[in-house]
C-alpha positions in Angstrom: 108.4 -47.5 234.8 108.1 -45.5 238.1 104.9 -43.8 236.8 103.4 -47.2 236.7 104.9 -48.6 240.1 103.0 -45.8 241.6 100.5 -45.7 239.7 100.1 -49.9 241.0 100.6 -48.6 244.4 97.5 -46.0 244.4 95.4 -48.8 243.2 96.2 -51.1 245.6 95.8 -48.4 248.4 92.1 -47.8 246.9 91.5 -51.2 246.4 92.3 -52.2 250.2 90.5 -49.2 251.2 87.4 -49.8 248.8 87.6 -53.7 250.8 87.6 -52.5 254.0 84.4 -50.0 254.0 82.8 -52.7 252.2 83.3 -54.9 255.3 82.0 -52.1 257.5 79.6 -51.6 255.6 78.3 -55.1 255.4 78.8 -55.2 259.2 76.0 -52.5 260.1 73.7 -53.8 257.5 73.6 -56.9 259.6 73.4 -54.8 262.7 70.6 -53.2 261.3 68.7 -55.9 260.2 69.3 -58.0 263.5 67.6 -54.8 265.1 64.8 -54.2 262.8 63.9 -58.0 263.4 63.4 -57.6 266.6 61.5 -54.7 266.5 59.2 -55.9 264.5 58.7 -58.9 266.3 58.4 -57.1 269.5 56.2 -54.2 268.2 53.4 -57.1 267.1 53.5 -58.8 270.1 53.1 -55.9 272.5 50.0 -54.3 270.2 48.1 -57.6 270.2 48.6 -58.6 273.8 47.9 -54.6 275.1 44.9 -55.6 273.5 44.2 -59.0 274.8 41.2 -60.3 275.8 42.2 -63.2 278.2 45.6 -65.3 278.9 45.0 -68.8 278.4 48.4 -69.9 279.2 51.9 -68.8 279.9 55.3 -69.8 280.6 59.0 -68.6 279.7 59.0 -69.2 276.2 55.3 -68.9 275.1 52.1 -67.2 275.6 48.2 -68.3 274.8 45.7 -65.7 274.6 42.6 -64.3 272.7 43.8 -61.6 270.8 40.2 -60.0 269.6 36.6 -60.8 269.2 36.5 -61.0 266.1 32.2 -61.3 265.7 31.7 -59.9 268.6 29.5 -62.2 270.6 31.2 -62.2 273.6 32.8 -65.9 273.4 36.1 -67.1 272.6 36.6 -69.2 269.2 39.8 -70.8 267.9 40.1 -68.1 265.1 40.5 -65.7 268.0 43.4 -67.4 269.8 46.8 -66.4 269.0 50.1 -67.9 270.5 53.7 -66.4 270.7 56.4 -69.1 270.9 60.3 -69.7 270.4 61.7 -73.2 268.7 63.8 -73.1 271.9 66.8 -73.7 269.7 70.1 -71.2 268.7 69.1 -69.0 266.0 65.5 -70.5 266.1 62.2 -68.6 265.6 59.5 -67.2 267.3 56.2 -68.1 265.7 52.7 -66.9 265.5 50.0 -69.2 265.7 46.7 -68.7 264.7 44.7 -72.2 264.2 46.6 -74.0 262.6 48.4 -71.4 260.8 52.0 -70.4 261.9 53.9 -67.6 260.8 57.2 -67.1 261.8 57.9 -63.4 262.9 61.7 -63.4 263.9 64.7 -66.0 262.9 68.1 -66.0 264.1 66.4 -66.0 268.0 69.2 -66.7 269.9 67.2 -66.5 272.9 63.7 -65.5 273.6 61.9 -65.1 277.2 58.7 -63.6 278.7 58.5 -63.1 282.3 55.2 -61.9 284.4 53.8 -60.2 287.1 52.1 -63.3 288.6 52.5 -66.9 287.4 48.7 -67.3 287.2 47.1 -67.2 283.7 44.5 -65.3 285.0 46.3 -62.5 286.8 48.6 -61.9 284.6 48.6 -57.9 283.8 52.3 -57.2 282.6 54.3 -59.2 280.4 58.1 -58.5 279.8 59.1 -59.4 276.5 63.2 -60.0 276.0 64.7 -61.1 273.0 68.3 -61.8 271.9 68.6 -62.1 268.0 72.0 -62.9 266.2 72.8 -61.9 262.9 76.0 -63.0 261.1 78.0 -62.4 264.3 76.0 -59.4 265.3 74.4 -60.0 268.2 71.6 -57.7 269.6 69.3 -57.4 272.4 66.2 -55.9 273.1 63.4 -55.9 276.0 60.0 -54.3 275.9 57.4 -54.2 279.2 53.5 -54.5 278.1 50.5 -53.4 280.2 47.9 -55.3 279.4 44.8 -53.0 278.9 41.6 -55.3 278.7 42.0 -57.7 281.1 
């Protein structure tokens, strides 16, 4: 009787410990993935505008420009275009838009905001990219500065 009382006891102990790494566990899987999003997100938007051709528009949440000529003639087509804006909502999205295509390259955007060197289209040369992305009820933040290099 005592052997199994303790024997109850161990299990519980394991159990509860078992539970709790298990909710650590989950924890920085969601930390993680919060952070790769916004890597990811931020890592394609600083490669294709380093590389722009021209800012079409801008403002706090969104960004126009030609990305790359594609045929190289020299002109800009709407295949060529690409935007970068946020659903402006809690754990929206920041989208990609191409056309008429979209493709959304973060969720869970808790807040999203692009500031530049000059408020003109035109002479813009630095964009500073800052994201806040939550997860669960991980929360993470990350900014990035770009240079744009063709302009």
């Amino acid at each position: 009787m005592m052997a199994m009382a303790m024997l109850s006891i161990a299990i519980a102990v394991i159990f509860y410990a078992f539970t709790a790494s298990m909710r650590v566990f989950t924890g920085e899987l969601s930390d993680a993935d919060a952070s790769m999003e916004m890597h990811r997100a931020i890592e394609r938007m600083t490669n294709e505008l380093r590389g722009s051709l021209e800012i079409i528009s801008a403002n706090g949440t969104g960004i126009t420009f030609w990305y790359d000529d594609l045929n190289n003639d020299g002109t800009r087509e709407a295949n060529e275009t690409a935007q970068y804006s946020w659903t402006g909502t809690s754990e929206g999205y920041i989208n990609r838009t191409v056309q008429t295509s979209t493709q959304e390259i973060a969720n869970g955007v808790k807040s999203f905001s692009l500031t530049y060197n000059d408020p003109s289209p035109s002479n813009i040369r630095v964009v500073n990219i800052y994201i806040t992305v939550q997860k669960d009820s991980t929360v993470s933040t990350l900014e990035s500065g770009v240079k744009l290099r063709n302009l």
